[in-house]
Structures are given as structure tokens and as C-alpha cells.
C-alpha positions, 0 to 999 in steps of 0.5 A, a space after each residue: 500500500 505504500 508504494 501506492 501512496 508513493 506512486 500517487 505523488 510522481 506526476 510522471 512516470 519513465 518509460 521502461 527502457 527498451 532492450 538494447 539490441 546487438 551492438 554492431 563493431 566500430 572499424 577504427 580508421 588509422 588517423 584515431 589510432 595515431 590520436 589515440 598513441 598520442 593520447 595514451 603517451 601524453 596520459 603517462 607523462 600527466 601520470 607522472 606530472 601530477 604525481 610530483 605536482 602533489 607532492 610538490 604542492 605538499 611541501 609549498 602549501 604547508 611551508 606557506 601556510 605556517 608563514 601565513 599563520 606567523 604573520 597572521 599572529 604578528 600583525 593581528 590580521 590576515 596578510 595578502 595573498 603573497 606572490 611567488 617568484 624565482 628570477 632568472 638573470 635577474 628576471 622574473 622567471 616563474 611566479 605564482 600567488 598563494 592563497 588562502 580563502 574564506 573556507 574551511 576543512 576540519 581535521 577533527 576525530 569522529 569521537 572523544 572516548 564515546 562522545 560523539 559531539 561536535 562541539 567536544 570534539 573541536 575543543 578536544 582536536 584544539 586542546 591536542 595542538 597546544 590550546 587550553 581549554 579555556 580558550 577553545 572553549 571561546 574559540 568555539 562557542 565565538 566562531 563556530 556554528 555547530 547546530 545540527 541539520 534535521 531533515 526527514 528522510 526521503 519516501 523512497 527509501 523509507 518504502 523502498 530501501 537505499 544504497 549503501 557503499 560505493 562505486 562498484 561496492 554500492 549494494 541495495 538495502 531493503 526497507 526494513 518493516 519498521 522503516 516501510 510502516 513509517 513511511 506508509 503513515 508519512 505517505 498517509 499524511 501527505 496525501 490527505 489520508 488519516 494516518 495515526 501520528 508516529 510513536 518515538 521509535 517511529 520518529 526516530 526512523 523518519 528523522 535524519 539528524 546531519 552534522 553541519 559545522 560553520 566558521 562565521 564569517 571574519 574568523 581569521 581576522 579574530 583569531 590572533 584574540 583566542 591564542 597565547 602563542 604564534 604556535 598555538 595559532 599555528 596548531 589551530 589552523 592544523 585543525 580549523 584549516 583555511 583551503 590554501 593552494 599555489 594559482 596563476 603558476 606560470 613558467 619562463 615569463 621573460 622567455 622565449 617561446 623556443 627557450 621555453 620549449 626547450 626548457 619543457 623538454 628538460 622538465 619532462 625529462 627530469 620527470 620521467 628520469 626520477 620516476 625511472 629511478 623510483 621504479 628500479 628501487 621498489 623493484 
């Protein structure tokens, strides 16, 4: 009866799908493959490339960002986006900026001994970097908006069930009796029909309660006021992390387009080179 209820709400329903006949082969025409050995070749370099760009970004965004943060401590407010740039011949050679934005990841711990609470584990994730608990007791209640979102969970998959896992782990899971009579009397309710109101358990099957945790806005502007030291300072942003990465990177700006190809060429091969040599020693 459920599905009857739910099936009342969709004004529209897809047609089934049509059986995919035989597919017929596709003759690649020799231009394709030609393109596709160039695709093939330039996907192994980019392999490559991206792999040192990682590590490389790594190393740059956690050195900068302790800069940023010492500067932040010593002037009491957020410094600009500072450039980067090497110089060749005593010319601009490569340069880039580095910025720091208005948001935000969490490097919290899914619980404190059992505690499953935002606020508790933000004070603990901040006392475990160097804060006292005075101050991250400040620094929470002052700068971060750790109100739960309530929601209802959806008709479908009180009635039908839902996916757990993902990608090619992604399994269906039924509704469970409990979940289907919840959903039959949400149903009930919303098409008008007298339905008894949910009992406690009940509701507790229908509500889905989301973590959601905010930085008000302004926050790095204030933080200098919450640590004693530029290392505590240092630690917070450990835990309450602004997105920070190099942008605009530009390689031989005073160059030559034939100095600068050239130049790529020898990039590529110390690239190819050091993968080389990794792949000899973990043989």
C-alpha cells in the first residue's frame, strides 16, 4: 500500500527502457589510432606530472601556510595573498600567488572516548595542538556554528530501501518493516489520508539528524584574540584549516617561446628520469 501512496505523488512516470539490441563493431580508421598513441603517451607523462605536482604542492602549501599563520599572529590580521617568484638573470622567471580563502576543512576525530559531539570534539582536536581549554572553549562557542541539520528522510527509501557503499561496492538495502510502516503513515499524511501520528521509535526512523559545522564569517581576522602563542595559532589552523593552494603558476615569463620549449623538454625529462629511478628501487 505504500508504494501506492508513493506512486500517487510522481506526476510522471519513465518509460521502461527498451532492450538494447546487438551492438554492431566500430572499424577504427588509422588517423584515431595515431590520436589515440598520442593520447595514451601524453596520459603517462600527466601520470607522472601530477604525481610530483602533489607532492610538490605538499611541501609549498604547508611551508606557506605556517608563514601565513606567523604573520597572521604578528600583525593581528590576515596578510595578502603573497606572490611567488624565482628570477632568472635577474628576471622574473616563474611566479605564482598563494592563497588562502574564506573556507574551511576540519581535521577533527569522529569521537572523544564515546562522545560523539561536535562541539567536544573541536575543543578536544584544539586542546591536542597546544590550546587550553579555556580558550577553545571561546574559540568555539565565538566562531563556530555547530547546530545540527534535521531533515526527514526521503519516501523512497523509507518504502523502498537505499544504497549503501560505493562505486562498484554500492549494494541495495531493503526497507526494513519498521522503516516501510513509517513511511506508509508519512505517505498517509501527505496525501490527505488519516494516518495515526508516529510513536518515538517511529520518529526516530523518519528523522535524519546531519552534522553541519560553520566558521562565521571574519574568523581569521579574530583569531590572533583566542591564542597565547604564534604556535598555538599555528596548531589551530592544523585543525580549523583555511583551503590554501599555489594559482596563476606560470613558467619562463621573460622567455622565449623556443627557450621555453626547450626548457619543457628538460622538465619532462627530469620527470620521467626520477620516476625511472623510483621504479628500479621498489623493484
Amino acid at each position: 500500500m505504500s508504494k501506492n501512496l508513493l506512486n500517487q505523488l510522481v506526476k510522471t512516470k519513465k518509460p521502461a527502457a527498451a532492450t538494447k539490441p546487438d551492438r554492431p563493431s566500430v572499424d577504427v580508421p588509422d588517423v584515431v589510432l595515431k590520436a589515440f598513441e598520442r593520447l595514451v603517451g601524453a596520459n603517462a607523462v600527466l601520470e607522472v606530472a601530477e604525481a610530483r605536482k602533489e607532492v610538490e604542492a605538499g611541501l609549498v602549501n604547508e611551508e606557506m601556510l605556517d608563514l601565513f599563520a606567523e604573520s597572521l599572529f604578528k600583525f593581528g590580521s590576515t596578510p595578502a595573498n603573497p606572490k611567488l617568484q624565482t628570477e632568472h638573470n635577474g628576471r622574473p622567471d616563474m611566479t605564482g600567488i598563494f592563497q588562502v580563502q574564506n573556507r574551511f576543512k576540519f581535521n577533527i576525530p569522529e569521537d572523544v572516548n564515546g562522545d560523539t559531539d561536535i562541539t567536544n570534539r573541536l575543543v578536544f582536536a584544539l586542546e591536542s595542538v597546544g590550546m587550553g581549554k579555556v580558550d577553545a572553549l571561546k574559540l568555539v562557542e565565538g566562531e563556530i556554528d555547530a547546530a545540527p541539520v534535521v531533515t526527514l528522510r526521503p519516501f523512497g527509501e523509507l518504502v523502498n530501501g537505499h544504497y549503501e557503499g560505493e562505486g562498484k561496492n554500492k549494494t541495495f538495502v531493503e526497507a526494513s518493516d519498521a522503516e516501510k510502516a513509517v513511511g506508509q503513515k508519512l505517505l498517509e499524511f501527505v496525501t490527505g489520508t488519516s494516518a495515526e501520528p508516529l510513536t518515538e521509535d517511529e520518529r526516530n526512523i523518519a528523522v535524519r539528524i546531519v552534522e553541519n559545522i560553520k566558521v562565521k564569517e571574519g574568523f581569521l581576522q579574530r583569531l590572533k584574540g583566542y591564542c597565547a602563542t604564534k604556535d598555538v595559532l599555528r596548531g589551530v589552523l592544523k585543525v580549523i584549516t583555511p583551503v590554501h593552494f599555489v594559482s596563476h603558476m606560470k613558467l619562463g615569463v621573460s622567455d622565449t617561446p623556443e627557450q621555453r620549449q626547450a626548457r619543457l623538454k628538460l622538465i619532462a625529462a627530469d620527470l620521467i628520469g626520477s620516476e625511472t629511478v623510483a621504479a628500479k628501487k621498489a623493484a
